[in-house]
N, C-alpha and C positions, 0 to 999 in steps of 0.2 A: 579763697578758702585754703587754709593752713593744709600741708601731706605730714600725718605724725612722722619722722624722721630722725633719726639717729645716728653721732659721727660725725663727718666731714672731709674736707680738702686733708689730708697727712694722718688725718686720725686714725687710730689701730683699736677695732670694736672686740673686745673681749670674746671669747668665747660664751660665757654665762652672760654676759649681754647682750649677745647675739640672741642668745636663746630667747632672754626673758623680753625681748624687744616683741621677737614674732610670737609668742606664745601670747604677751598683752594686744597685740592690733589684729593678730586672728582669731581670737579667742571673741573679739567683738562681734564675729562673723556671724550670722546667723546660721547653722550648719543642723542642728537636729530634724532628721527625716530626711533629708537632703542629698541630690547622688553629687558628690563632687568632681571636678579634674583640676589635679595641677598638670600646667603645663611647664617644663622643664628645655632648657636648652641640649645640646650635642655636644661631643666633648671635643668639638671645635674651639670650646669657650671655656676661656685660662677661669675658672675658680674653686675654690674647695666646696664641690659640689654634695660631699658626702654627708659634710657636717650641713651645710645647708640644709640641706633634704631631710636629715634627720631632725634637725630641730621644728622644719615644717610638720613633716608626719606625726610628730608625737601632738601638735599641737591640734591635728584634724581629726585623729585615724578614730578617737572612743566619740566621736560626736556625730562626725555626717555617717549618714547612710550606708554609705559607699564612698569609696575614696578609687582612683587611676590616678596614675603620672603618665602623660603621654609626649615621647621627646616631639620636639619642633622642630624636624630635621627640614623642612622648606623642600629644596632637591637635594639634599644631598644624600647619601648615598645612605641606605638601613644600617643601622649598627646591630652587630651579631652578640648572641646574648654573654660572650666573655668580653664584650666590651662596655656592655649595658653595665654589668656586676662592676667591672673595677670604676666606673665614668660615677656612678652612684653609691657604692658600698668603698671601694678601695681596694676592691681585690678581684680579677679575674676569675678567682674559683669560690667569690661571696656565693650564699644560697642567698636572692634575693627574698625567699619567701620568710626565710627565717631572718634575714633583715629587718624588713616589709610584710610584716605579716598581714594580709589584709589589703593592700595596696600593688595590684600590678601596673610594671612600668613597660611600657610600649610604643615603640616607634610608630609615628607618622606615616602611614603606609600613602602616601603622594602616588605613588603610580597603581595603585588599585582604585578603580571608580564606584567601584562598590561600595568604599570605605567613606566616600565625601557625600554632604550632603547640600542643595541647596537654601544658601538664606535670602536669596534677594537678585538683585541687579543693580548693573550701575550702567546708565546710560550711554551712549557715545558722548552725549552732549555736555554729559555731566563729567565723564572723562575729561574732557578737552577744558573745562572749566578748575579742575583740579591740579592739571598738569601745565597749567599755562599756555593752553594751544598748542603745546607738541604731540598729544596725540589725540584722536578722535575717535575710539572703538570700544565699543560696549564691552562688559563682559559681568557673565554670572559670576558670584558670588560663592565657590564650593567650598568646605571648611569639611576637616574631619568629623565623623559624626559624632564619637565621642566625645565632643568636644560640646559641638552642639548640644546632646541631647542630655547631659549635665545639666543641673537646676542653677552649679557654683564654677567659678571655674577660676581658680588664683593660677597666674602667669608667677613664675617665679627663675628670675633672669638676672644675668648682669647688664652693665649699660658701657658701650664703648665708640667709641667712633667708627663711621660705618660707611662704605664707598657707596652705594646703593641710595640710605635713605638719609643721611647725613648723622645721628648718632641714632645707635639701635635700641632696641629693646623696647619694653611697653608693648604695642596695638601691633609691632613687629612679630612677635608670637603669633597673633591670629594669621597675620598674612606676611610674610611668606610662610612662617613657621610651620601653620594647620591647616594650610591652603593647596588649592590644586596650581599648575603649574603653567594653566593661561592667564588667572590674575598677575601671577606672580612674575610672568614672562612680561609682562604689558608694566610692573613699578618699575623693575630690574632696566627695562629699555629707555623709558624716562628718564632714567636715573642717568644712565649712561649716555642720553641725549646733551642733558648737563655736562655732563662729565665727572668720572670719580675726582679729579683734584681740585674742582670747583666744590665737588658735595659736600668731601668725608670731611667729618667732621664741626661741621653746619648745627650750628644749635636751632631750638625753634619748629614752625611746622613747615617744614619744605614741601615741595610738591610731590614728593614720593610719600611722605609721609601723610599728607591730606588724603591721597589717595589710601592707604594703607588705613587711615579712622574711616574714612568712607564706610569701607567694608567692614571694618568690625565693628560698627554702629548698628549693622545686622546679625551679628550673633545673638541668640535670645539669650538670657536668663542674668545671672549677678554677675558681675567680671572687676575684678580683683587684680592686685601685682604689687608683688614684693622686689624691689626692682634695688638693684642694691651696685656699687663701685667697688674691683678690686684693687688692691693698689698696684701698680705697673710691676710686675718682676718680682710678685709675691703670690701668697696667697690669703693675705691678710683681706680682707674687708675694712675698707675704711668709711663708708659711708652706705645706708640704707633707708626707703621710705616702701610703707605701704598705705596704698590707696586705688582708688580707680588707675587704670593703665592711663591716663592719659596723664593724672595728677603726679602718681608715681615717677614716672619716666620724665616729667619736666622738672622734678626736683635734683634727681641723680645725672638729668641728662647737662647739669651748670656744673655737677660734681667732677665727672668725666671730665670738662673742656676744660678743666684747670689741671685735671692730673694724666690726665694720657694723651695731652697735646703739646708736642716739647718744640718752641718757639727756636730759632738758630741763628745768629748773626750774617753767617754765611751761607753761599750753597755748598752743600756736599760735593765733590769730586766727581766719584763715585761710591755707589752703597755696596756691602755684601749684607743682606741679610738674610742671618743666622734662624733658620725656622726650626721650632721647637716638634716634638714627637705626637702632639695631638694633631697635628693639623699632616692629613695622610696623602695627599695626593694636591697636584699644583690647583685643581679648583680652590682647596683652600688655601692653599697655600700661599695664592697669588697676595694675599693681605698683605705679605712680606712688599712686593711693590707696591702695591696701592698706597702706605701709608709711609715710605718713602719717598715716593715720586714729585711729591710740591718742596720736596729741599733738596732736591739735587739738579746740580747747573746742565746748563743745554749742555746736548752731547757726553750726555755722562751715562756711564753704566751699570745699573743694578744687576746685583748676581742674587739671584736665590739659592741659598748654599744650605742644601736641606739631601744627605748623601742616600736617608731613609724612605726616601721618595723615588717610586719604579711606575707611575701612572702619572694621564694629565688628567685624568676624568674616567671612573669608571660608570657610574650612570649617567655622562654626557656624550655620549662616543662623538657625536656632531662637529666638537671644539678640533678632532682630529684630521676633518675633513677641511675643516678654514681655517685653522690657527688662529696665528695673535694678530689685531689690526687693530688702526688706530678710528675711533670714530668714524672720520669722514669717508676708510675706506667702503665703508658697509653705504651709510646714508646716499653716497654718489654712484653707487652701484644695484639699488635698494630693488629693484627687479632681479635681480641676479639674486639676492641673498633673504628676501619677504618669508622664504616660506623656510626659512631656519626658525626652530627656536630661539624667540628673543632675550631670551633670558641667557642662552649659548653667546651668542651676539653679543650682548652686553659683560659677560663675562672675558670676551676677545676683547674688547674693547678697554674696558678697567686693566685687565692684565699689559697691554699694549702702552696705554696711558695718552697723551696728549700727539697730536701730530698732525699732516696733510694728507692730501690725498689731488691728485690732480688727472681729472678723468681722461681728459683728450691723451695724455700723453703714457697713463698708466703708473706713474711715479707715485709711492709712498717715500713719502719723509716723517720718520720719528722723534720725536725731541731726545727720546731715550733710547738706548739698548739695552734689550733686555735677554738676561742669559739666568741658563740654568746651569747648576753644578750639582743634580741629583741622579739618582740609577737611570734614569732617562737616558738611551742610546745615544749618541750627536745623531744618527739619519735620524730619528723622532724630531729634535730639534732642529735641524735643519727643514723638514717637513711642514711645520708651522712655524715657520718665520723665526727664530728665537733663535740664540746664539748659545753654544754650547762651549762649559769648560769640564775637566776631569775634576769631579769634587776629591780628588787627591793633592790636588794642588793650590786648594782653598785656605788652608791654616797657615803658609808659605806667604800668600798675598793678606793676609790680615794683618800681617806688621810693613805693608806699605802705606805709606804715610797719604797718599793720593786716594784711600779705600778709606769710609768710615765705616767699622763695624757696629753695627746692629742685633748685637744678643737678644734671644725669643722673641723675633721680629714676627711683627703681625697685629698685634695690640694699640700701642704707644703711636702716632700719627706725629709726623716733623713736618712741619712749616717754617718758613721764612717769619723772620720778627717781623717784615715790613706788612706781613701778614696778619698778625694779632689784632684782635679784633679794640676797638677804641672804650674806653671805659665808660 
């Protein structure tokens, strides 16, 4: 079955075509009487979110019932309401109401239990069937409740490659997005079982991602997604589909793997990448490695040269306490480290990237090093494993010829050509 779609690979979608695209495929929507929610990304996520959003709202706001935007923060950290105003209006000191009129936007409140509601279960057995036998443990199913208790609920996201589930977006809004943070701990570990440089990237249903429909198979009511390609280093839109989350996200998700996956003849050296101002702290920031890490040669060094950056996690303190490790150190250890958040764990792990671990003797070996060049003290950095430079001396090593730099790194995924998938 055809995803109505518009755009493509290099394409540049008008503005007024942007508009009349989603005012024609949601206006199909049935919405009169109806309480609806968009769901909406954090402004982790590189797109011109203003115009977006406006062109949605105009197309909802005199028809359903009730309209919300509820951001998909997953775990990361609330955003505070001058971040909300500029991430969605443009401006720190927007009035969203006089934006929005009719439409409040609201974070994902994940650490309040009050706020989530049960839709279901998922099995252990059925766990272990999803994930390919790497994990075996049930767990309920919590979702935001506004989210739930919506009759409508259009996901409205970009699509990018993604360490965790292999490219994001679609039925990723329900879970991690609107989700509490045992499901979320249990994909995130999976994921990381795999490995981020085996995942990111991965078109198709992976096993994070099977698991991730699983559970939004149990949200009730109509589910929608306007799932749309930015171009890499822009803010253009080059391609968009709206349909079912699953329909949506598999048309944009072939769009992405031709445009924010840059294939390389060679390995890289070493990387610096250059992280941009949305991404606040090294949880997110880690994408800067992540989506480096499969093109740069053994023994090579990624710097994250982001000088805006004074935290590694403020709602993860835990990452503080074990640092960065590479998989097998956590699995060869797994009594020692069980009762961490796995989701923490897998975030040590992606940041870490690929390596050994060798129990008898205590020995990690990394394929990479990994450093930071942000407001991060060196004892921080030497604390969790991770190698520290002065980000004053980063602009200096960008015209060494052994360093490839990576401007607004975190988006664009580099692989190896011997990589590319076969036609």
């Amino acid at each position: 079955m055809s995803v109505p779609t518009i755009g493509g690979p290099g394409y540049h979608i008008g503005i007024e075509e942007f508009e009349a695209f989603v005012s024609e495929e949601i206006g199909k929507v049935a919405l009169e009487g109806k309480n609806l929610v968009l769901i909406i990304p954090d402004d982790t996520r590189g797109c011109p979110m203003p115009r977006i959003l406006r062109a949605v709202y105009k197309s909802v706001i005199n028809r359903a019932a009730s309209v919300k935007a509820v951001i998909a923060l997953g775990t990361h950290e609330y955003m505070e309401p001058d971040e909300i105003a500029l991430w969605t209006a443009g401006s720190r000191d927007a009035n969203l109401a006089a934006e929005y009129p009719g439409m409040p936007i609201i974070n994902h409140l994940w650490k309040d239990h009050d706020e989530l509601v049960s839709v279901g279960q998922i099995s252990a057995q059925r766990i272990s069937e999803l994930s390919g036998g790497r994990l075996e443990k049930g767990s309920d199913v919590l979702i935001n409740k506004n989210v739930v208790e919506a009759d409508v609920k259009i996901i409205v996201g970009p699509i990018l490659p993604h360490e965790v589930v292999g490219i994001s977006g679609g039925n990723k809004y329900f879970i991690p997005g609107c989700a509490a943070h045992e499901l979320i701990d249990m994909t995130h570990w999976v994921g990381a079982l795999i490995t981020s440089a085996k995942m990111i990237g991965t078109t198709g249903i992976t096993p994070v991602r099977a698991m991730i429909n699983e559970g939004a198979a149990m949200v009730p009511g109509e589910k929608y997604c306007l799932a749309f390609v930015v171009k890499a280093y822009s803010d253009e839109i080059e391609s968009a589909s709206f349909g079912t989350p699953e329909g949506a996200w598999a048309e944009q998700a072939k769009v992405t793997a031709q445009t924010h996956i840059e294939y390389v003849a060679e390995p890289f050296p070493n990387v610096i990448a250059e992280i941009p101002l949305r991404y606040h702290d090294i949880w997110t920031a880690a994408k800067g490695f992540y989506k480096s890490e499969p093109a740069v040669a053994d023994g090579g060094e990624v710097i994250i040269y982001a000088p805006h950056i004074e935290a590694v996690s403020e709602a993860h303190p835990e990452i503080y306490e074990i640092g960065y490790h590479c998989r097998d150190y956590y699995v060869k250890q797994w009594d020692k480290f069980s009762e961490v958040p796995w989701g923490v764990l897998a975030h040590s792990t992606h940041g870490r990237g690929a390596g050994t671990y060798d129990a008898e003797t205590g020995v990690e070996n990394c394929r990479l090093q990994l450093t930071f060049a942000t407001g991060i003290p060196k004892e921080v950095c030497d604390s969790i494993n991770v190698g520290f430079r002065d980000p004053a001396s980063i602009p200096a090593l960008m015209a060494d010829p052994n360093f490839h730099v990576v401007k607004d790194a975190g988006e664009v995924l580099f692989r190896l050509e011997s990589e590319r998938p076969a036609k």
